[in-house]
FIRO-865041 format. One line per field, with one value per residue: chain; residue in one letter; x, y, z of N, C-alpha, C in turn. Coordinates in nm, 3 decimals, padded with zeros to 5 digits. Atoms other than C-alpha are relative to their C-alpha. Example, Ala and Ser with C-alpha at 12.3 -4.5 7.8 and 13.67 -1.06 7.14 Angstrom:
2
seza = c(A:A);
kolvex = c(a:s);
nx = c(00.089:-00.082);
ny = c(-00.119:-00.119);
nz = c(00.000:-00.006);
cax = c(01.230:01.367);
cay = c(-00.450:-00.106);
caz = c(00.780:00.714);
cx = c(00.090:-00.077);
cy = c(00.120:00.109);
cz = c(00.000:00.073);
***
This chain:
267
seza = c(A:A:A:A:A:A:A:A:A:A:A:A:A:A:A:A:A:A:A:A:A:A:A:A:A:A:A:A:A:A:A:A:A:A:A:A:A:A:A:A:A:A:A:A:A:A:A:A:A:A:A:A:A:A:A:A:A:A:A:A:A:A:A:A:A:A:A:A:A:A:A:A:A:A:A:A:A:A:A:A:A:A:A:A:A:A:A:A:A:A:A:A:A:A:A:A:A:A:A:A:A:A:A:A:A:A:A:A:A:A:A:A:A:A:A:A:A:A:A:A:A:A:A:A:A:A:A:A:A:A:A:A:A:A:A:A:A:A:A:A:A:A:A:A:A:A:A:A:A:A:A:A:A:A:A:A:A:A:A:A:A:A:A:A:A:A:A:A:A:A:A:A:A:A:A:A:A:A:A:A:A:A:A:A:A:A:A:A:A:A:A:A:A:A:A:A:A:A:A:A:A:A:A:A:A:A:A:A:A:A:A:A:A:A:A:A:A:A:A:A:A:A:A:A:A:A:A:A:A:A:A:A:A:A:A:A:A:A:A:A:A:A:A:A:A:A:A:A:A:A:A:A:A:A:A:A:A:A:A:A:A:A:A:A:A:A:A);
kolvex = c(x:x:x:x:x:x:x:x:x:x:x:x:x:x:x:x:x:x:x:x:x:x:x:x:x:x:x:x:x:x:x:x:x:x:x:x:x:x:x:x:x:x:x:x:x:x:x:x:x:x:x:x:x:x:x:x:x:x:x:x:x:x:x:x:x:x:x:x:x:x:x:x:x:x:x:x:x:x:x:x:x:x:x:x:x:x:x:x:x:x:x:x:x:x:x:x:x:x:x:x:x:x:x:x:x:x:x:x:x:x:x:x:x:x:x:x:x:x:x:x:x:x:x:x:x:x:x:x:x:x:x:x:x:x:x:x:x:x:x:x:x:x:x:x:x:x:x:x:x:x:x:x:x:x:x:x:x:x:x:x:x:x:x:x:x:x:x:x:x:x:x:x:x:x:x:x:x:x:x:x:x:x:x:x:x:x:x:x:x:x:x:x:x:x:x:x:x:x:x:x:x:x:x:x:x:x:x:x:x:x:x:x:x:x:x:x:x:x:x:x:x:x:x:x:x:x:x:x:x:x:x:x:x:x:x:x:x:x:x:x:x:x:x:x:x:x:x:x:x:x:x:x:x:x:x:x:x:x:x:x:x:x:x:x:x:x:x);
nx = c(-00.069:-00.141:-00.077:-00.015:-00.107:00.038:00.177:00.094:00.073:00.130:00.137:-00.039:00.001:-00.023:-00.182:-00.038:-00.078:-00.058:-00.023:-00.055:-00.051:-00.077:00.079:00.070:00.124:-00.044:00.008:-00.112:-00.040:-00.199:-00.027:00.111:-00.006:00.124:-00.017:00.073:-00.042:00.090:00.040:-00.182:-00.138:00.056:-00.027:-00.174:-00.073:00.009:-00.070:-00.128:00.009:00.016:-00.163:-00.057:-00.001:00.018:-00.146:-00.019:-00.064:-00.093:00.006:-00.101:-00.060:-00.107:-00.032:00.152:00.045:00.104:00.096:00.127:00.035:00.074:00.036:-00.062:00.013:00.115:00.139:00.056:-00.034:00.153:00.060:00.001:00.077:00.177:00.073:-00.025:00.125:00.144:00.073:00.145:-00.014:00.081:-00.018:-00.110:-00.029:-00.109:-00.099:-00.066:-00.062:-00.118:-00.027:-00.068:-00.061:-00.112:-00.031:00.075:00.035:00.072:00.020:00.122:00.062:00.182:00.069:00.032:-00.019:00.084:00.069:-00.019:-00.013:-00.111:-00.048:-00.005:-00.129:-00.135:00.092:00.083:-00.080:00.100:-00.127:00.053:-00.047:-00.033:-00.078:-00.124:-00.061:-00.020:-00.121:-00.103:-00.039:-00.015:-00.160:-00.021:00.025:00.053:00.063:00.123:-00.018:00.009:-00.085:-00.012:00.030:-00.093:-00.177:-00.054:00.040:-00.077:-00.164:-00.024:-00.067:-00.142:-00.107:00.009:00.123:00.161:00.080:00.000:00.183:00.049:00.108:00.075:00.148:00.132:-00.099:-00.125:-00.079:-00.158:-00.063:-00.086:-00.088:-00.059:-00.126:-00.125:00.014:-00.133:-00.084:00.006:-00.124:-00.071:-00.078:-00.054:-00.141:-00.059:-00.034:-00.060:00.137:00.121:-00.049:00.103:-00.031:00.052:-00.013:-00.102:-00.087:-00.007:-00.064:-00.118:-00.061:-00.019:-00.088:-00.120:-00.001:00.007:-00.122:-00.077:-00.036:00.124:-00.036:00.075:00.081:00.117:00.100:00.083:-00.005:00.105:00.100:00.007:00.026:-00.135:-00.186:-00.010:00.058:-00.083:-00.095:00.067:00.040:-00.152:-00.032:00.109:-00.055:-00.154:00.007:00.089:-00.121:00.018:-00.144:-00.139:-00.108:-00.104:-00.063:00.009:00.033:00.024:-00.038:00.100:00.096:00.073:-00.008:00.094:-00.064:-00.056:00.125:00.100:-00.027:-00.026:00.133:00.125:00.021:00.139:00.128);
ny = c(-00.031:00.087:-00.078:-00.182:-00.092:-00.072:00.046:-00.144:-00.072:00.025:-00.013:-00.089:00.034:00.143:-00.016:00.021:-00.086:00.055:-00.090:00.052:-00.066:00.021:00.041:00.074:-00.063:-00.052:-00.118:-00.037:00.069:00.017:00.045:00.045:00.039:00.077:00.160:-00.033:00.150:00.111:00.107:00.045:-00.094:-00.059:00.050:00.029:-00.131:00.016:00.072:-00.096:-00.157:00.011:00.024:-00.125:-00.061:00.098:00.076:00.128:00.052:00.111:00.109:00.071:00.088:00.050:-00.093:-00.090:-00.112:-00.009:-00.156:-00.025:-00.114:-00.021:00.095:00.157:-00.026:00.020:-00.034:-00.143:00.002:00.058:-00.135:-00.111:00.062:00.076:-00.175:-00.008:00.074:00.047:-00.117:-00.022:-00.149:-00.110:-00.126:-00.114:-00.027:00.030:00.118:00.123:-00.099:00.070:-00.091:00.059:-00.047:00.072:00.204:00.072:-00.012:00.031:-00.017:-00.030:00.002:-00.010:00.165:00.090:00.223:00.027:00.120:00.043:-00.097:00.007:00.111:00.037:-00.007:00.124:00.068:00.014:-00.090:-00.079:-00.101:-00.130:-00.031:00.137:-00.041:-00.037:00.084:00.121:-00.017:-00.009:00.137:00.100:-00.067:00.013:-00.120:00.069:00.098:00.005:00.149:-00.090:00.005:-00.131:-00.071:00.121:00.018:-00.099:00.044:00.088:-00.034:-00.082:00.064:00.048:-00.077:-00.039:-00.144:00.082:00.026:-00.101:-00.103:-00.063:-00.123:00.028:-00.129:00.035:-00.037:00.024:00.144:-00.062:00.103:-00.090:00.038:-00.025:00.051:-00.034:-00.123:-00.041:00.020:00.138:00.053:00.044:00.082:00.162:00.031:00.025:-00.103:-00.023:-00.161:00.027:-00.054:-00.042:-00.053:-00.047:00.095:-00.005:00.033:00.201:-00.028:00.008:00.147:00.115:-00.052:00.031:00.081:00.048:-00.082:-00.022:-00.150:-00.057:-00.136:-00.052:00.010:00.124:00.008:-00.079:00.077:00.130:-00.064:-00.131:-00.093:-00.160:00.038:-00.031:00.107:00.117:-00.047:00.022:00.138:00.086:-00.068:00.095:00.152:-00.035:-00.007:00.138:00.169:00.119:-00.078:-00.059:-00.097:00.033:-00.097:-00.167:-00.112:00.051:00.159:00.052:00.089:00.085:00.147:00.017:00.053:00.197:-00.011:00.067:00.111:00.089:00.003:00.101:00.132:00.081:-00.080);
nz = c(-00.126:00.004:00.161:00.014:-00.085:-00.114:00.019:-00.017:00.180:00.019:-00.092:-00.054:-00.123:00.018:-00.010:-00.197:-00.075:-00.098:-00.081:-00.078:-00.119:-00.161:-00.105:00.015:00.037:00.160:-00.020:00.071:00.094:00.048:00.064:00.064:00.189:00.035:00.088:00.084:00.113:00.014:-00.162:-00.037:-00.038:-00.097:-00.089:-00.017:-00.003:-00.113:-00.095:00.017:-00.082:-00.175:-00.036:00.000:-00.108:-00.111:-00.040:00.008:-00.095:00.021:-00.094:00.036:-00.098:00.053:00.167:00.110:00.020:00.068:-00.008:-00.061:00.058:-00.094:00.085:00.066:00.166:00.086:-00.040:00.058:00.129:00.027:-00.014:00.152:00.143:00.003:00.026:00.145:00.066:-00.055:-00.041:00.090:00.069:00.042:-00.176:00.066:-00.110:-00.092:00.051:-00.106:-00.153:00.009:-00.080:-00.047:-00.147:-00.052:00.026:00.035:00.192:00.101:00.173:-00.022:00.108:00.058:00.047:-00.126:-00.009:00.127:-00.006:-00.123:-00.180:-00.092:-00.050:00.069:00.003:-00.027:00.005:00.114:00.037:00.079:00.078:00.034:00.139:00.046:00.098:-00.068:-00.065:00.085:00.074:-00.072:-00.018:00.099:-00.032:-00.170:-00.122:-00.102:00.071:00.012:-00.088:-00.138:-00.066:-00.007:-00.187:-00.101:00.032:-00.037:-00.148:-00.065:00.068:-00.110:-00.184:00.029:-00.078:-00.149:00.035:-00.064:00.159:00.062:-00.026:00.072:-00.037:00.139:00.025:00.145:00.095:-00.019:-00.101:-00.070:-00.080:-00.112:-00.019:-00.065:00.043:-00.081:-00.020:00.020:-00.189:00.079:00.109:-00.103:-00.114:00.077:00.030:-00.083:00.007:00.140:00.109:00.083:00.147:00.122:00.096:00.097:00.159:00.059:-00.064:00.051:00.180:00.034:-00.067:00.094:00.109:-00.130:-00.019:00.107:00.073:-00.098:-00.033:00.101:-00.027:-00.017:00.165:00.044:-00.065:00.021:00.157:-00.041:-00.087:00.104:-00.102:-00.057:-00.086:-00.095:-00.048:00.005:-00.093:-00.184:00.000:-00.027:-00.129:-00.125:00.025:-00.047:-00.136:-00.069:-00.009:00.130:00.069:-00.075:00.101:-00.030:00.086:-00.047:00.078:00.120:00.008:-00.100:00.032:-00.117:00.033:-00.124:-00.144:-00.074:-00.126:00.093:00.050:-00.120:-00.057:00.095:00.071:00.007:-00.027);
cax = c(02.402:02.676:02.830:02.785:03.105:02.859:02.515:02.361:02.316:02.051:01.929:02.034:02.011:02.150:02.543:02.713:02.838:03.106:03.174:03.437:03.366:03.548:03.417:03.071:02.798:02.804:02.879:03.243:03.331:03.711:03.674:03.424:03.369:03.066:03.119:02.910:03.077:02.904:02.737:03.065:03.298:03.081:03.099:03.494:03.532:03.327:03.506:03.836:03.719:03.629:03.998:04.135:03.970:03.930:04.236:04.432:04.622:04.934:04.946:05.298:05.406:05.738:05.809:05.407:05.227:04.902:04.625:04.371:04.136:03.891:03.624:03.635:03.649:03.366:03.097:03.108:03.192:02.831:02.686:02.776:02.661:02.304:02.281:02.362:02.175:01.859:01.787:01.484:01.584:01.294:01.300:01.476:01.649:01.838:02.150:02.318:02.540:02.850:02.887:03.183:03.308:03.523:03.410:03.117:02.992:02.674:02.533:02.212:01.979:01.642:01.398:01.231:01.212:01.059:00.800:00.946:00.932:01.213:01.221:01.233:01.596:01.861:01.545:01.366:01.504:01.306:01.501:01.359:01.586:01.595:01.826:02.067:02.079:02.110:02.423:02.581:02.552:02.646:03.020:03.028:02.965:02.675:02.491:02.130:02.025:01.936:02.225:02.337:02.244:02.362:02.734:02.764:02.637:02.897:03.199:03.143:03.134:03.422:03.617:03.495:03.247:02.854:02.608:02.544:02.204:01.973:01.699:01.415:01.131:00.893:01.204:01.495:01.753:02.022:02.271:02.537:02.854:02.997:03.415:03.726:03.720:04.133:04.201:04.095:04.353:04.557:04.612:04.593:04.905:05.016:05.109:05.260:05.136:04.809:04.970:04.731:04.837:04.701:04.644:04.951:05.163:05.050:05.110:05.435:05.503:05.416:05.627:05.942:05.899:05.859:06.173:06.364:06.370:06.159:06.273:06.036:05.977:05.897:05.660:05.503:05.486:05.278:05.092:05.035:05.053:05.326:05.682:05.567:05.322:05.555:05.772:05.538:05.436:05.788:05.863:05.568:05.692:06.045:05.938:05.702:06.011:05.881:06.123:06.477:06.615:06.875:07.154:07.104:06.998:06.886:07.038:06.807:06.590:06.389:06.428:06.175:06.348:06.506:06.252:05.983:06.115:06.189:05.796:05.629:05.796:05.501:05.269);
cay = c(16.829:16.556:16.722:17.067:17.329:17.495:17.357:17.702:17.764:17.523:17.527:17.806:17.662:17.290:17.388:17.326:17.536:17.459:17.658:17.664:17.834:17.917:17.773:17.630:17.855:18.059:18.374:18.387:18.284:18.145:17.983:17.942:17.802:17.736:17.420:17.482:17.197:16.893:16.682:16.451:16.671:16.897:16.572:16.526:16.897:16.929:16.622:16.783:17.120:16.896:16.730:17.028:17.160:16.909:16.754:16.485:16.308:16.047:15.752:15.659:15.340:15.237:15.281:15.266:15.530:15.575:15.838:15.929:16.142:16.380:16.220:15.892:15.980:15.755:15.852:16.230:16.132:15.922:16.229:16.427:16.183:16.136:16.551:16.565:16.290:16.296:16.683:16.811:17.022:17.147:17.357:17.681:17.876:17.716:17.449:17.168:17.337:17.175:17.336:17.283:17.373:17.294:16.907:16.865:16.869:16.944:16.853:17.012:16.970:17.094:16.802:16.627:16.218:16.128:15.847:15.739:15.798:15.870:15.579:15.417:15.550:15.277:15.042:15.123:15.267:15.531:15.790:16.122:16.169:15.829:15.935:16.089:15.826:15.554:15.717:15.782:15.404:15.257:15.539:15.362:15.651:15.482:15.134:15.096:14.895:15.240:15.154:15.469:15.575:15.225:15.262:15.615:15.447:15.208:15.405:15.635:15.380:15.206:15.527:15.553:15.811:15.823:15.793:16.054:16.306:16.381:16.621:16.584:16.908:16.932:17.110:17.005:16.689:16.755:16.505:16.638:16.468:16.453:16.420:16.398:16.689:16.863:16.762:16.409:16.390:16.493:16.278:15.985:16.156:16.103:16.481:16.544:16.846:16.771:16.754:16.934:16.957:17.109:16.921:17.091:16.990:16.585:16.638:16.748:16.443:16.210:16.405:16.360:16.030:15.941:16.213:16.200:16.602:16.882:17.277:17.567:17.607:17.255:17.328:17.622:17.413:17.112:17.324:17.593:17.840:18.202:18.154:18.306:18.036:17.755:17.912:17.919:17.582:17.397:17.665:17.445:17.119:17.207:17.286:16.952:16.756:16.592:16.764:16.883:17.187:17.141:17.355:17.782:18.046:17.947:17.556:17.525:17.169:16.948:16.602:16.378:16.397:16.056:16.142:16.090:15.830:15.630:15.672:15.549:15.275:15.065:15.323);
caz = c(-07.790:-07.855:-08.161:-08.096:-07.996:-07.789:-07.695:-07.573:-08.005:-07.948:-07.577:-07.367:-07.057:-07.173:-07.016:-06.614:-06.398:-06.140:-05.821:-05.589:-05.230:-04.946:-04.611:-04.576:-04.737:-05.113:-04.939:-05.134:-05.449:-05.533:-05.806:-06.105:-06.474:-06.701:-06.950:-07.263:-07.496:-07.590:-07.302:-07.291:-07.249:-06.997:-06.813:-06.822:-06.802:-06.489:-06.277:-06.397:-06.204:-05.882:-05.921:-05.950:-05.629:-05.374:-05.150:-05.198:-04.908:-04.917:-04.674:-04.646:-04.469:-04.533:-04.922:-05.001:-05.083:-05.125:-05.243:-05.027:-05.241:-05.046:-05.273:-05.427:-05.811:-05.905:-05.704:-05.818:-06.170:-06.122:-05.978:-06.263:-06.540:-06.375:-06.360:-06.690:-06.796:-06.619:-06.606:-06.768:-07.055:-07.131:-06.785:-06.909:-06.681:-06.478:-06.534:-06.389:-06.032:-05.974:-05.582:-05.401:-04.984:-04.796:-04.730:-04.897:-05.293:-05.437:-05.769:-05.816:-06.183:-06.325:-06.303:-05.964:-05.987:-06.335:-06.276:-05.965:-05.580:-05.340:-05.185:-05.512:-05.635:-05.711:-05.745:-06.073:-06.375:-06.527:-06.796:-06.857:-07.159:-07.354:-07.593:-07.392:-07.162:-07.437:-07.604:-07.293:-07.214:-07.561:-07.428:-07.083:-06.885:-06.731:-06.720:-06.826:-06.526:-06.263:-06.091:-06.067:-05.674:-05.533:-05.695:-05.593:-05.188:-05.197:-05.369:-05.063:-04.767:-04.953:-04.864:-04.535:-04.581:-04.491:-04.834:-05.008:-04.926:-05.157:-05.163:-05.427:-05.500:-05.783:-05.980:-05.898:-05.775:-05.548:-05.408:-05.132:-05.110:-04.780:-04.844:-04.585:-04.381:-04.399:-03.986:-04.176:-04.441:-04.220:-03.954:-04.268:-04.369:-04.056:-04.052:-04.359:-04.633:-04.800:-05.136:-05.395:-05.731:-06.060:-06.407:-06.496:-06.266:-06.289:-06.667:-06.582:-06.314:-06.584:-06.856:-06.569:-06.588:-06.900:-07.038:-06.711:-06.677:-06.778:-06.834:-06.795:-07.169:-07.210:-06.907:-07.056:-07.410:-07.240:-07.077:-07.313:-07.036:-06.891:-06.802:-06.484:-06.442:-06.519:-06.276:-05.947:-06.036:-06.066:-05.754:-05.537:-05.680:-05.553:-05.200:-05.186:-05.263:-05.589:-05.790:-05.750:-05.915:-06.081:-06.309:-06.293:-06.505:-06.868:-06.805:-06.517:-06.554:-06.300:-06.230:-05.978:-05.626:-05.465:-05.196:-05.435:-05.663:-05.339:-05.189:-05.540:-05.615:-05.459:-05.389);
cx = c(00.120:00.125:00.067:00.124:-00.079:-00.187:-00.082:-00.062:-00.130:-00.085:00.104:00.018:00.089:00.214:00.002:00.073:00.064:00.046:00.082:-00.042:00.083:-00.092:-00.170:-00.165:00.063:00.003:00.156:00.048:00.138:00.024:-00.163:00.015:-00.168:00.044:-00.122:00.018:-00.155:-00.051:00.130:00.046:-00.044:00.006:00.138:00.033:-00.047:00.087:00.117:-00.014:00.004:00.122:00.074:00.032:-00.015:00.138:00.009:00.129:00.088:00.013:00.161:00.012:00.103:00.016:-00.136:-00.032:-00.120:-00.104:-00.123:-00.082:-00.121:-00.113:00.010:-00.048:-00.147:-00.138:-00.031:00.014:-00.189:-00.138:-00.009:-00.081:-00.138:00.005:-00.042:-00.120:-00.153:-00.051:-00.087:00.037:-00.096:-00.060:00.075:00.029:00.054:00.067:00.012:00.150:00.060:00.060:00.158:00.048:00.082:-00.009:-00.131:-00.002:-00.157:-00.039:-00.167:-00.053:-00.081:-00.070:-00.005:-00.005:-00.067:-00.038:00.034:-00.071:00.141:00.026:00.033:00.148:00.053:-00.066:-00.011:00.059:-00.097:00.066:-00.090:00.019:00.069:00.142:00.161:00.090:00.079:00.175:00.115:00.072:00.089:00.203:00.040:00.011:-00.140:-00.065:-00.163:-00.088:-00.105:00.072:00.096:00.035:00.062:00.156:00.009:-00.007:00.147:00.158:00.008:00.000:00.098:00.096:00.000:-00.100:-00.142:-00.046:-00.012:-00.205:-00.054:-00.179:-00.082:-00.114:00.004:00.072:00.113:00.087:00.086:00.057:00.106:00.059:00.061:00.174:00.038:-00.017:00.214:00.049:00.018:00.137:00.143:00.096:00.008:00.135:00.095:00.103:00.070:-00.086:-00.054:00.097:-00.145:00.064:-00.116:-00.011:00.129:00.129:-00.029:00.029:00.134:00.098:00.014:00.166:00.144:00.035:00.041:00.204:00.076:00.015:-00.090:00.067:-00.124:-00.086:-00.041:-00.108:-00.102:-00.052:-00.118:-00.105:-00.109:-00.048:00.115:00.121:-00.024:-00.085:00.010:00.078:-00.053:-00.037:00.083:00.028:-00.040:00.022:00.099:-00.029:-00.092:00.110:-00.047:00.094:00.142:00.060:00.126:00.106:-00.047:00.012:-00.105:00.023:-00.053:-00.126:-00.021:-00.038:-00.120:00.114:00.021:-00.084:-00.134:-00.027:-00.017:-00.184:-00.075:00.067:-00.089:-00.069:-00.164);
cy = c(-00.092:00.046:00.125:00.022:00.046:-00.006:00.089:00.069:-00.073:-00.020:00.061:00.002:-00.128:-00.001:-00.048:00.077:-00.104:00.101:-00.055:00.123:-00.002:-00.006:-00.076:00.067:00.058:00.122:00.050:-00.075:00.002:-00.016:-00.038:-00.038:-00.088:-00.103:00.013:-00.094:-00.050:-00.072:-00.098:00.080:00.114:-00.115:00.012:00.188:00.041:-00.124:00.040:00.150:-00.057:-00.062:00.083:00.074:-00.051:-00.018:-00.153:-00.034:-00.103:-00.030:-00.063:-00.129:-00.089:00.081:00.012:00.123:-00.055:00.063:00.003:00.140:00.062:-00.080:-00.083:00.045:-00.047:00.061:00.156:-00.008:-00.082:00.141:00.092:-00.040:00.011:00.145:00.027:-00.060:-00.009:00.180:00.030:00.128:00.064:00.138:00.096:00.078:00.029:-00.125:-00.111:00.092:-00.099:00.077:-00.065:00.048:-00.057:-00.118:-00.022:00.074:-00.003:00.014:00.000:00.031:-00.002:-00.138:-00.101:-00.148:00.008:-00.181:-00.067:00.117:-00.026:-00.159:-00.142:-00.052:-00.106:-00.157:-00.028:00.086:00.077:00.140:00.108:00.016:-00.149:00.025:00.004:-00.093:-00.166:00.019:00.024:-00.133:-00.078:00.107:-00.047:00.100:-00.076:-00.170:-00.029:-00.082:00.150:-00.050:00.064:00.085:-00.088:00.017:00.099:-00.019:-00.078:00.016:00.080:-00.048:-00.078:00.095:00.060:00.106:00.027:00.047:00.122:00.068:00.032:-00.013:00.053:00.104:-00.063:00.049:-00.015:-00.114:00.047:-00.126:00.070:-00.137:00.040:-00.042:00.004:00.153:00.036:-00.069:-00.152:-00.083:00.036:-00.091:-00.118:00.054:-00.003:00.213:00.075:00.074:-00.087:00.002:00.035:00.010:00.039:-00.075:00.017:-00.088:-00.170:-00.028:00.016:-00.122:-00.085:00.031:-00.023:-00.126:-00.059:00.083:-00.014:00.138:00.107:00.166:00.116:00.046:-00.082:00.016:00.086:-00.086:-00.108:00.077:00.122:00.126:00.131:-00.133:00.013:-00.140:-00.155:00.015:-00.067:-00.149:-00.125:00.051:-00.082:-00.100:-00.044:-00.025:-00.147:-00.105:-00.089:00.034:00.082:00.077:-00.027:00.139:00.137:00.082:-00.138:-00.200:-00.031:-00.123:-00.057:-00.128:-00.048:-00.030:-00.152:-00.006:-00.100:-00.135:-00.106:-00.052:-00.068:-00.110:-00.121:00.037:00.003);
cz = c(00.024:-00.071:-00.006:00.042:00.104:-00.017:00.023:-00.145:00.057:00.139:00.101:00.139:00.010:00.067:00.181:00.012:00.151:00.100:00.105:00.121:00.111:00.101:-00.042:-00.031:-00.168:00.030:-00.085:-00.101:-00.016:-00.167:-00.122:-00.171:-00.027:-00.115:-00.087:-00.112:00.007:00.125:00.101:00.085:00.099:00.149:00.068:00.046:00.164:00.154:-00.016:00.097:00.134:00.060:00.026:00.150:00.132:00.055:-00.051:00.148:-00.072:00.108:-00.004:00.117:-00.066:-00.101:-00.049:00.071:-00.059:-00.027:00.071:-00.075:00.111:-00.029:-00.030:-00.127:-00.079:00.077:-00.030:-00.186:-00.053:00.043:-00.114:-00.119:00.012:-00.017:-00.101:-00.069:-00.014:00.007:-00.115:-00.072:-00.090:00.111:-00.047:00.133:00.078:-00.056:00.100:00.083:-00.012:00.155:00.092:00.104:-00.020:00.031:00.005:-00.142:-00.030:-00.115:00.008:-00.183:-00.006:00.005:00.121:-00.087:-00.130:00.020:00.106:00.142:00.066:00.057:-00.148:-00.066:00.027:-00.014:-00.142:-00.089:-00.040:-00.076:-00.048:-00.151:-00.097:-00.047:00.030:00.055:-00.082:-00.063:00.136:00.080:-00.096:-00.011:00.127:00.060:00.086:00.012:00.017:00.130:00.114:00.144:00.092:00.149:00.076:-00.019:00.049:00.230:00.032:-00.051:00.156:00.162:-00.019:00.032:00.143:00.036:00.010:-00.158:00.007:00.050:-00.103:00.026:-00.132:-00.009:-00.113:-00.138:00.013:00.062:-00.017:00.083:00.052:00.058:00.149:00.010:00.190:00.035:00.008:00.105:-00.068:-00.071:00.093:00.073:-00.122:-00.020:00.100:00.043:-00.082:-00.082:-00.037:-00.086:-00.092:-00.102:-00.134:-00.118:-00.046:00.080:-00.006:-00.166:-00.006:00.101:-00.148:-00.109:00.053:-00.033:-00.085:-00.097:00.110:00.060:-00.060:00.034:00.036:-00.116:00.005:00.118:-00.053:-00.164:00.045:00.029:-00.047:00.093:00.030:00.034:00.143:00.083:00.008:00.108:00.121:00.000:00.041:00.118:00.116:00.011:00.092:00.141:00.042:-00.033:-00.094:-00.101:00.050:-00.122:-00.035:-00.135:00.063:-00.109:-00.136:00.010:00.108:-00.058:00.144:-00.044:00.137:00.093:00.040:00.093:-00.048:-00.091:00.132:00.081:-00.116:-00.054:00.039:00.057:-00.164);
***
């Protein structure tokens, strides 16, 4: 399950699913993907879906800048690893859930407490899947210790945020992220757009940066994606004032706005 292209050859249940809804129940789906890779990369591929779909806020004062994520990166990235890690794959079935509203997250996996009790958690370590958990330590993804529940407690009142919930049956552990609600980010940006962007589009900040300019081929080239979808993308950029069109027709390129430049230089 480290190795494999696709771990369902050998356990048919062993994959994650990630869900995005609108509002605060699973009555509408937006957004969905299952992750079938190797364990790894089911990790990285899942926290990539919750970057993706979450907000991000900017704090300006003066020339800083700074990101307010709805989330705090590590504490769902620790969420993810223990799902992963700790679910009972010999439970067929059902997978590791990846749920996501509007301002909250849960991560829900086969497999109540192994050898512990609730009140225990963050206490005692106890590993369902030695193995798993051993190789995913000796990749820093986690540290042997059952540390695990306390770091994800104190990544989330470090951003202001109340601990995380979780909700333990005889088949299943669920933890429920409460993030930034939108009115939230918000008023941090002092009223200014949420900025959201896409993988592609921070791929093509960097690429800006690094080349000074970027066309719509080289966007569809990085990206390995449509003309049309290079288009709407640079289009959104444009209107958030991180980029500035520049030239017309065919000699059309995009440079980062003086707006922008000006806000990160010590953000």
């Amino acid at each position: 399950m480290f190795f494999s292209k696709n771990v369902r050859t050998f356990n048919r249940s062993a994959y994650t699913t990630c869900i995005l809804f609108k509002g605060r129940d699973r009555s509408h789906i937006i957004d969905r993907k299952d992750f079938d890779s190797n364990l790894v990369e089911q990790v990285e591929d899942a926290v990539r879906f919750v970057e993706r779909n979450t907000l991000l806020a900017y704090q300006i004062k003066g020339l800083e800048r700074k990101e307010i994520a709805q989330y705090p990166a590590n504490a769902i990235r620790e969420g993810i690893v223990n799902a992963i890690m700790h679910r009972d794959y010999f439970e067929t079935g059902s997978n590791v859930f990846v749920y996501i509203y509007d301002d909250f997250i849960e991560i829900i996996n086969p497999g109540g407490l192994f050898r512990i009790k609730k009140e225990e958690l963050g206490k005692i370590c106890a590993r369902r899947n030695e193995l798993i958990a051993e190789l995913f330590r000796m990749l820093g993804l986690v540290e042997k210790a059952g540390t695990g529940i306390q770091r994800m407690k104190d990544a989330m009142k470090n951003a202001g945020l109340k601990k995380p919930k979780i909700d333990v049956s005889e088949n299943f552990f669920t933890i429920r992220f409460y993030g930034h609600k939108k009115e939230e980010l918000a008023k941090i940006s002092e009223g200014k757009e949420i900025i959201k962007l896409n993988e592609r589009q921070k791929k093509a900040i960097e690429f800006v940066k690094e080349k000074g300019r970027i066309t719509n081929s080289e966007y569809q080239k990085l990206n390995n994606t449509t003309r049309e979808t290079a288009k709407l993308d640079l289009d959104k950029m444009s209107r958030l004032e991180i980029f500035e069109r520049r030239g017309s027709g065919r000699g059309t390129f995009y440079t980062l706005s003086s707006k922008w430049v000006k806000m990160g230089k010590n953000g």
